[in-house]
C-alpha positions in Angstrom: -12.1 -251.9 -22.1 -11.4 -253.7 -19.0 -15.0 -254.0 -17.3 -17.9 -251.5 -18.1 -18.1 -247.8 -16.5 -21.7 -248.7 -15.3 -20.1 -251.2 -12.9 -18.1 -248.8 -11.2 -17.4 -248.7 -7.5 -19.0 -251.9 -7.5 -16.0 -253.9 -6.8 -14.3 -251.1 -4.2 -17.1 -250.0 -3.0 -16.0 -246.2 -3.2 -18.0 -243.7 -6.0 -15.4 -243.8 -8.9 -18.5 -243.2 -11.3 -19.0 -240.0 -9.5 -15.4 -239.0 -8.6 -15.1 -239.4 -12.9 -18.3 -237.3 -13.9 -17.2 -234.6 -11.2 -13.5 -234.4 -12.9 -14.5 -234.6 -16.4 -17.6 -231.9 -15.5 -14.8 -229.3 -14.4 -13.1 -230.0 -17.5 -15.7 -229.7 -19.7 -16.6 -226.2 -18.3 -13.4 -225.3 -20.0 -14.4 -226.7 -23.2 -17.5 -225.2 -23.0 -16.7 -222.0 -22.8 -15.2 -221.8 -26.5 -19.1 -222.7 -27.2 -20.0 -219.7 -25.5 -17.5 -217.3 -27.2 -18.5 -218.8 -30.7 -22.2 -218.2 -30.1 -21.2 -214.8 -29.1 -19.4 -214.2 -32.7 -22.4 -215.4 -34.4 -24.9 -213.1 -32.7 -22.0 -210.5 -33.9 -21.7 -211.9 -37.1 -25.5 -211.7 -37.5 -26.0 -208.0 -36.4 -23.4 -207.0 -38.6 -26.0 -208.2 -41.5 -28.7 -206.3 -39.6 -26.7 -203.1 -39.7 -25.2 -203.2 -43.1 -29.0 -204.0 -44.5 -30.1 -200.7 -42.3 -27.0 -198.5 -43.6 -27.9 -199.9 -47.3 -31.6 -198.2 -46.9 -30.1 -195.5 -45.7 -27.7 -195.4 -48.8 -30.4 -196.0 -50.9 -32.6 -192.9 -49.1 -29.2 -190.7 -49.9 -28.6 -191.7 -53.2 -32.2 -190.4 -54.2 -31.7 -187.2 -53.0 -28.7 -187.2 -55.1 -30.4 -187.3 -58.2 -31.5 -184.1 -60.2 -34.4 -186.4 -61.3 -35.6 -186.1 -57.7 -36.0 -182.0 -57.5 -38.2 -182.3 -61.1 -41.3 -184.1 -59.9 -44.4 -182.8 -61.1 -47.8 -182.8 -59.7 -50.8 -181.5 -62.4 -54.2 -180.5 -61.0 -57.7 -179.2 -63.0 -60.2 -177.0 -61.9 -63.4 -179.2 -64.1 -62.1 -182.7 -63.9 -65.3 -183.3 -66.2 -64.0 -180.9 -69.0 -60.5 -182.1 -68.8 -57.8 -184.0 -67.0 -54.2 -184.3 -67.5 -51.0 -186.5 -66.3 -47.7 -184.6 -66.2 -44.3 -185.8 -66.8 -41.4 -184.8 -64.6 -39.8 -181.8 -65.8 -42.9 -180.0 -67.4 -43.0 -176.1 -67.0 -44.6 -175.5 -63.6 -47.8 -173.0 -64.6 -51.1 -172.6 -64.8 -53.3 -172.6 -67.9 -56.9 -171.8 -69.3 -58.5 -173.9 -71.4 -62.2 -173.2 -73.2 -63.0 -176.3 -75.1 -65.7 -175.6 -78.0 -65.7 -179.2 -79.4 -65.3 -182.5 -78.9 -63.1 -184.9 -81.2 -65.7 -187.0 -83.0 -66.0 -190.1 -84.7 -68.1 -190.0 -88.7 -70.7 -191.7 -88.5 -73.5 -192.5 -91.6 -76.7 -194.0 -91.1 -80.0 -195.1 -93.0 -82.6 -191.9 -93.1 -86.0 -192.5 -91.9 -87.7 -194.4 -95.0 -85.2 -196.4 -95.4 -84.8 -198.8 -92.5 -86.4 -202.3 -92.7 -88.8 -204.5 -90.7 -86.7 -207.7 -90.4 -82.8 -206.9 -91.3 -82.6 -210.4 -91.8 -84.8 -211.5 -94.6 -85.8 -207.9 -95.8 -83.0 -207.1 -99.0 -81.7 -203.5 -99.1 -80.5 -204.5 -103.0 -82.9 -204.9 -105.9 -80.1 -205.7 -108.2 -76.3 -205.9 -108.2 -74.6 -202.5 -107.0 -71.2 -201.6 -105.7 -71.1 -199.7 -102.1 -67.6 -197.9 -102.0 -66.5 -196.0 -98.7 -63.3 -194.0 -98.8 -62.4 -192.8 -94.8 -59.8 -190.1 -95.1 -57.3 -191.3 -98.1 -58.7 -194.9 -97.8 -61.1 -196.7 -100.6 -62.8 -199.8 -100.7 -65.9 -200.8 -103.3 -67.7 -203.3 -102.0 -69.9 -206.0 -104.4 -73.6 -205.9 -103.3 -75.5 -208.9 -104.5 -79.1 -208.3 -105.6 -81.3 -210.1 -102.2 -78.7 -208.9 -99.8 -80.0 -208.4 -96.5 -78.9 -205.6 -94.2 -77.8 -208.2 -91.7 -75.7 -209.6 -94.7 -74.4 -206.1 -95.7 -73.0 -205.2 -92.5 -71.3 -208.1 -92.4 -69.6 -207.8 -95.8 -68.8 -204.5 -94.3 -66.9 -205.8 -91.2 -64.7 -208.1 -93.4 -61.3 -207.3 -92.5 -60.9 -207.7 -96.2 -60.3 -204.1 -98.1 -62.3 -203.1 -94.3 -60.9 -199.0 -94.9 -61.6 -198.4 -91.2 -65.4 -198.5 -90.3 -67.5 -200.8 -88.4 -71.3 -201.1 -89.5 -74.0 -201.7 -86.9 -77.7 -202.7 -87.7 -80.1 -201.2 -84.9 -83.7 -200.4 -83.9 -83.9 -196.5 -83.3 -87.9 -197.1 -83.0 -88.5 -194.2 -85.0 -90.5 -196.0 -87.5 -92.7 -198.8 -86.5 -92.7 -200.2 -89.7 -89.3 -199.8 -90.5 -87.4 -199.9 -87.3 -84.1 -201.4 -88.2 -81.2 -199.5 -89.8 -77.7 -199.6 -90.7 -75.0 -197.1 -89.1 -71.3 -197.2 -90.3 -69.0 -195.4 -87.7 -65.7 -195.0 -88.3 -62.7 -196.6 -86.0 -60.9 -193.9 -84.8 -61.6 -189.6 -84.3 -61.5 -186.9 -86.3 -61.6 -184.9 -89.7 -59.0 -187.3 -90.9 -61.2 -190.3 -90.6 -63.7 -188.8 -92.3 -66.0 -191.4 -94.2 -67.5 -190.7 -97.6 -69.9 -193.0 -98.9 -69.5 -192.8 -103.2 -71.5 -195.4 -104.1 -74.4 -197.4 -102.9 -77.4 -199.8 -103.1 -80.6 -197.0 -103.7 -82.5 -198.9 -100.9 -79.9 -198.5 -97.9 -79.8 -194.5 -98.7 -76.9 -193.6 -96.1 -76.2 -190.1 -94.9 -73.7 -188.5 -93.2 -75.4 -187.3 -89.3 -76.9 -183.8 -89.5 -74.6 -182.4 -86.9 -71.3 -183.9 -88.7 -72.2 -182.3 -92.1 -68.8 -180.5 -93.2 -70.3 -177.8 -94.9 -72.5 -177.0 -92.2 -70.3 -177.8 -89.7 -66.8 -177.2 -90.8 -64.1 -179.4 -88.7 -66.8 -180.5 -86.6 -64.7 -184.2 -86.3 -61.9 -182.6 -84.5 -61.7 -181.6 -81.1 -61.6 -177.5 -80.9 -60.6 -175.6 -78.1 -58.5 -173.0 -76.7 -54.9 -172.7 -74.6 -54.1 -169.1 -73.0 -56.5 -167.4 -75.9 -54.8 -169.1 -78.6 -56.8 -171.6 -80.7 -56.5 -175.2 -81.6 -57.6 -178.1 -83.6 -56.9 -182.1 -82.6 -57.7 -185.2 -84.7 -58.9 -186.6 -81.0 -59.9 -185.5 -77.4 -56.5 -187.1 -76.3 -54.0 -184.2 -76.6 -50.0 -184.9 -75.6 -48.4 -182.7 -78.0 -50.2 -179.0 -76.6 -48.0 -178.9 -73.4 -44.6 -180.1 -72.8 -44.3 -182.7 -71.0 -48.4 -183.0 -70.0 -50.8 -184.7 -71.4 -54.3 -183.8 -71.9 -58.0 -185.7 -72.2 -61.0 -183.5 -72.9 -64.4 -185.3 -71.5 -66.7 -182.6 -72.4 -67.3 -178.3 -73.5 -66.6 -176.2 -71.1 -63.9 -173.9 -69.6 -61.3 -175.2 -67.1 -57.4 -174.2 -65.2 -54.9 -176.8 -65.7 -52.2 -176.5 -63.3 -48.4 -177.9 -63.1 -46.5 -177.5 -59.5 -43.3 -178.8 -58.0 -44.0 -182.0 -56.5 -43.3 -181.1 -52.6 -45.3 -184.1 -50.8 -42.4 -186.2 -52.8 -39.9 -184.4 -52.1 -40.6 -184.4 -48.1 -41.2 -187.9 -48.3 -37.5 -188.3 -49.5 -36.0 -186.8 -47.0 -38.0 -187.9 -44.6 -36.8 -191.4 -46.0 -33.4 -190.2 -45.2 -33.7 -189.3 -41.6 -35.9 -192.5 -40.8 -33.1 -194.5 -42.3 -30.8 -192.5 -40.1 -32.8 -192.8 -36.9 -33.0 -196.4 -37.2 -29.5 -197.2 -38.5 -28.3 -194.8 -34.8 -31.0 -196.9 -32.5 -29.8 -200.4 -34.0 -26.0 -199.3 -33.6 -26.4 -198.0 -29.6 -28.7 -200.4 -28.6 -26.3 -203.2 -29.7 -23.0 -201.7 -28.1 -24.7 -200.4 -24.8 -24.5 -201.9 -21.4 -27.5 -203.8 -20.0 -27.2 -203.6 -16.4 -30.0 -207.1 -15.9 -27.1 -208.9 -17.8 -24.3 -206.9 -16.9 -23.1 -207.6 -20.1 -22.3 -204.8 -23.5 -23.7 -205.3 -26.3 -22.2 -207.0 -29.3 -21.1 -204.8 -30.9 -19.1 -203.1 -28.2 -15.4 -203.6 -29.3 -16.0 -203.4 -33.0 -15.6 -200.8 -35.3 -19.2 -199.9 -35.1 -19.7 -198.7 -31.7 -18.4 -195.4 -32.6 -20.1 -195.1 -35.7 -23.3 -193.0 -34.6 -20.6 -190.3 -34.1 -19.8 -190.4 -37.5 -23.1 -190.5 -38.9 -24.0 -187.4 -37.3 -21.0 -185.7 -38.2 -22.1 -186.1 -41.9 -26.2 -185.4 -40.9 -25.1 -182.7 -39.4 -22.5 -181.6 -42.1 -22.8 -177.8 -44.0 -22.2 -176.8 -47.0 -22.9 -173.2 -49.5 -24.3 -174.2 -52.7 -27.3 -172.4 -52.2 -26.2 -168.6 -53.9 -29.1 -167.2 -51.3 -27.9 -169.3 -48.1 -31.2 -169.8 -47.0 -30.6 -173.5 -46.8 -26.8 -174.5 -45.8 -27.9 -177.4 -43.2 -30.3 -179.9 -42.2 -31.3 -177.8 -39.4 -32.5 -175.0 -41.6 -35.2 -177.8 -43.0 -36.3 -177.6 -39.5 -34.5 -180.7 -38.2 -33.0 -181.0 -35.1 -31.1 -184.0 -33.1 -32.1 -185.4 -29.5 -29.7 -186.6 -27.1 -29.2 -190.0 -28.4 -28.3 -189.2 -31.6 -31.5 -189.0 -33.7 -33.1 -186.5 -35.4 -36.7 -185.0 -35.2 -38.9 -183.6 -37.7 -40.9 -180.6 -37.4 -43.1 -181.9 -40.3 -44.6 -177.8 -40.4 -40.9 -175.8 -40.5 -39.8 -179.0 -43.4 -43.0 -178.2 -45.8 -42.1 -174.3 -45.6 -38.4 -175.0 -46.3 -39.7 -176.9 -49.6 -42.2 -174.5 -50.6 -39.8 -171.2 -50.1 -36.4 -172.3 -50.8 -36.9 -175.4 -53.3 -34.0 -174.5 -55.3 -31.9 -174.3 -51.7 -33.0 -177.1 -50.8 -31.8 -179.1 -54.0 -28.7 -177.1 -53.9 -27.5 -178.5 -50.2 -28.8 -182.1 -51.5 -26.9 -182.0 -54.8 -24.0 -179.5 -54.1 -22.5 -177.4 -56.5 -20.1 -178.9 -59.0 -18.7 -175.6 -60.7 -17.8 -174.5 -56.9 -16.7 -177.5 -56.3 -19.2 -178.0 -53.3 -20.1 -181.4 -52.7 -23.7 -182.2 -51.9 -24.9 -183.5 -48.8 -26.6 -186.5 -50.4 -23.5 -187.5 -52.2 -21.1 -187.2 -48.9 -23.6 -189.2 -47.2 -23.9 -191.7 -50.4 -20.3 -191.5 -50.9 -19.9 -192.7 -46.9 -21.9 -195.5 -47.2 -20.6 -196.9 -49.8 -17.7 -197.2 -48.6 -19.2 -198.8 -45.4 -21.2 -201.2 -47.1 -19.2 -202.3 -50.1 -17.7 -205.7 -50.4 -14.2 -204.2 -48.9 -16.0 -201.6 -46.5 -15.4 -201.8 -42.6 -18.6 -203.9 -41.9 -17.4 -206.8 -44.8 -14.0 -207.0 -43.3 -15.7 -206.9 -39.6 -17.6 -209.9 -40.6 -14.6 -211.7 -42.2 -12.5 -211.5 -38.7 -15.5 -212.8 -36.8 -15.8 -215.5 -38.8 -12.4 -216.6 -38.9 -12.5 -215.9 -35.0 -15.5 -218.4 -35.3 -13.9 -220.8 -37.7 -10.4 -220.6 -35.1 -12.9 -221.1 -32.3 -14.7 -224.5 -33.7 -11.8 -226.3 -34.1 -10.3 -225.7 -30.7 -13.5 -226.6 -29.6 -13.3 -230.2 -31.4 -9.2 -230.7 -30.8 -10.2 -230.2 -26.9 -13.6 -232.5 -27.3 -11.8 -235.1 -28.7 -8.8 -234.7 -26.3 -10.8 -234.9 -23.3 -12.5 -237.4 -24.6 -9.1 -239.7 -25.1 -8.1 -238.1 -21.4 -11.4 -239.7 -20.0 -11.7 -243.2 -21.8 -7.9 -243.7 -20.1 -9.2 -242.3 -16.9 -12.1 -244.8 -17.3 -10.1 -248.0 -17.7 -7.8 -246.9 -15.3 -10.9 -246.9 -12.8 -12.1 -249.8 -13.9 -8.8 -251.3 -13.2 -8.8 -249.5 -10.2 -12.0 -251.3 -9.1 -11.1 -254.6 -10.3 -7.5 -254.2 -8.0 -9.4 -253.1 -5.3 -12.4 -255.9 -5.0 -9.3 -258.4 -5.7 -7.8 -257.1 -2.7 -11.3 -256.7 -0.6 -11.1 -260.4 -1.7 -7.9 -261.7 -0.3 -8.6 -259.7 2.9 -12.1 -261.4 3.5 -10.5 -264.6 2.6 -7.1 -264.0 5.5 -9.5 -262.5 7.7 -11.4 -265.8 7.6 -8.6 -267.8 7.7 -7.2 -266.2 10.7 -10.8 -266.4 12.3 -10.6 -269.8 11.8 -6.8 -270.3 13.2 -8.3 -268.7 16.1 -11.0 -270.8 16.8 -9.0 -273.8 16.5 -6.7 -272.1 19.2 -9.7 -271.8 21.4 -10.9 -275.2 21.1 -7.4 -276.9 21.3 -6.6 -275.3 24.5 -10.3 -276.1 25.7 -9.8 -279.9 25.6 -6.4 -280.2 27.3 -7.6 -279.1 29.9 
């Protein structure tokens, strides 16, 4: 480069640095503006994300509502939480029922009788000689070699050996009964009920086990299973967990006493699905107008005015506020007989009091406008909505191919931006030599004219003085 752009003007004296940044600064306006329209794509680009994430919850809100499973929620309540509770599966019979619970599900338990516990159960033997100690719980044997000096310590861990174990735990403990013989052996069995009875067949004379007074079958028949009654009818379990009474609910009896177990329609979940729906809708309606109205501070429409999606509010309330007939009683045919109703700008309020009765009275209405009827041939308003939004959302919907044509207009946009960059870039390093050149030509000639001006200066003085002396 012929001289250095920091040097200009310094030869001609004029502000060629200035009269160059001036120039190129009204081209690059031009150039700049490209930057401008790509950053307004990309804010376009990124709200289309922010809408088709909104119309996707919205979708998702729809789709649930589409669902039989929805309308079969179940919600079980009891009247003595300490007699009995229950969980309830969705589907199960919505009733009431009355239980009287007689008798808790037990487990067998044996124990030493007074006389024949011991003072210290680790050195004091239970065995005088050799003896066998065979258990049998329900159809389950196991004998048991008692060595002669066995302590009861010993014994109840020969009787917790998983080996030939039939399903009993032994425990040595201090009931305080008997100061001099405090310590005694208890065998309980692992799990409830008549069926894990335990027998003891043989055993060492000194431990003297016997089954617990109140567990005696002859006295007590059945007294291992839990007992109660349903509606008047009576019934027997191995254990106080009972799923196989009620359909579909599942029972745990805590204690005797009488108690209503009750099954209803799960309405709180229901609201909150549809409730789901029209907040989804709401804000999916607020995102879309905000973004395509005018602000008058900027002066400017949003960025979505000029796309497909400034009209779609209009659409979305054309399906919210869609109709149909599946319900045989036309109690519920619209959104606005759940007690909905839509405001000015598009969204829809809830009277949370009229949307609860609607539930309560017309449930099967109300899951006959969400699910339509297929025999009729009635769509549901859950699956037109669904259906919609889908097709919105989907990798070939409106909002995927919006996004494709803003990039591209982006992409487009970029490389304009850099083919005019780099061509005003070649357009000012010529301008900038030429300056330079300009400069140099000009302090050449500001040169030649200082050096003829003082040459004629000094022809002129020479005149003067000539003329002086001749005279």
């Amino acid at each position: 480069m012929a001289g250095s752009i920091s040097t200009l003007g310094v030869g001609s004296g004029l502000q060629l640095q200035d009269i160059l940044d001036q120039l190129k600064a009204v081209d690059q306006k031009v150039v700049d503006r490209k930057k401008t329209e790509i950053a307004k794509y990309e804010s376009q680009l990124e709200e289309f994300t922010v809408v088709k994430n909104k119309l996707l919850t919205m979708k998702s809100a729809a789709l649930n509502l589409s669902l039989s499973s929805t309308y079969i929620g179940r919600t079980v309540s009891t009247s003595a939480e300490s007699v009995v509770s229950a969980t309830v599966s969705d589907g199960a019979t919505v009733k009431s029922y009355s239980f009287d619970v007689t008798n808790l599900a037990q487990q067998s338990s044996w124990m030493s009788p007074d006389g024949n516990g011991v003072l210290d159960p680790a050195e004091d033997s239970i065995a005088a000689e050799t003896t066998n100690l065979t258990i049998q719980v329900g159809d389950t044997s196991s004998t048991l070699s008692v060595a002669a000096g066995t302590t009861m310590n010993q014994l109840a861990d020969l009787i917790n050996s998983p080996t030939g174990n039939p399903g009993v735990t032994a425990t040595v403990i201090n009931d305080g009964v008997d100061p001099e013989k405090p310590y005694k052996l208890v065998l309980t069995a692992n799990e409830y009920g008549e069926d894990n009875r335990i027998e003891i067949l043989s055993q060492p004379a000194l431990l003297g086990l016997a089954e617990q007074a109140d567990q005696d079958q002859v006295a007590h028949p059945n007294s291992l299973n839990a007992q109660f009654t349903m509606d008047g009818i009576a019934y027997q379990r191995q254990s106080n967990t009972v799923s196989d009474v009620l359909s579909g609910v599942s029972l745990d009896f805590k204690s005797e006493g009488t108690a209503t177990i009750s099954v209803a329609s799960n309405d709180a979940g229901l609201k909150e699905s549809i409730t789901s729906l029209i907040t989804a809708y709401n804000d999916v309606v607020q995102e879309l107008r905000g973004k395509s109205a005018y602000d008058a501070e900027t002066g400017e429409f949003g960025v979505l005015n000029g796309t497909t999606l400034r009209d779609l509010p209009f659409e979305l309330q054309g399906l919210m506020t869609s109709t149909n007939t599946a319900d045989p009683d036309g109690n519920i045919e619209s959104l606005f007989d759940l007690g909905l109703e839509f405001d000015r700008d598009g969204s829809i309020s809830i009277d949370e009091t009229a949307l609860t009765a609607a539930i309560s009275d017309y449930g099967d209405g109300v899951k006959a406008f969400f699910l339509g009827d297929s025999e009729n041939s009635i769509e549901g308003m859950a699956d037109k909505v669904n259906s919609r939004l889908r097709n919105l959302t989907g990798t070939v919907g409106s909002i995927e191919g919006e996004k494709t044509a803003a990039q591209s207009r982006i992409d487009d946009l970029n490389l304009k931006f850099e083919e005019e960059t780099a061509r005003l870039e070649k357009k000012y390093e010529l301008m900038n030599k030429q300056f330079v050149a300009l400069d140099s030509f000009m302090s050449e000639m500001t040169s030649m004219s200082n050096f003829l001006t003082g040459q004629f200066n000094s022809l002129s003085d020479g005149w003067g003085t000539g003329s002086s002396s001749s005279k």
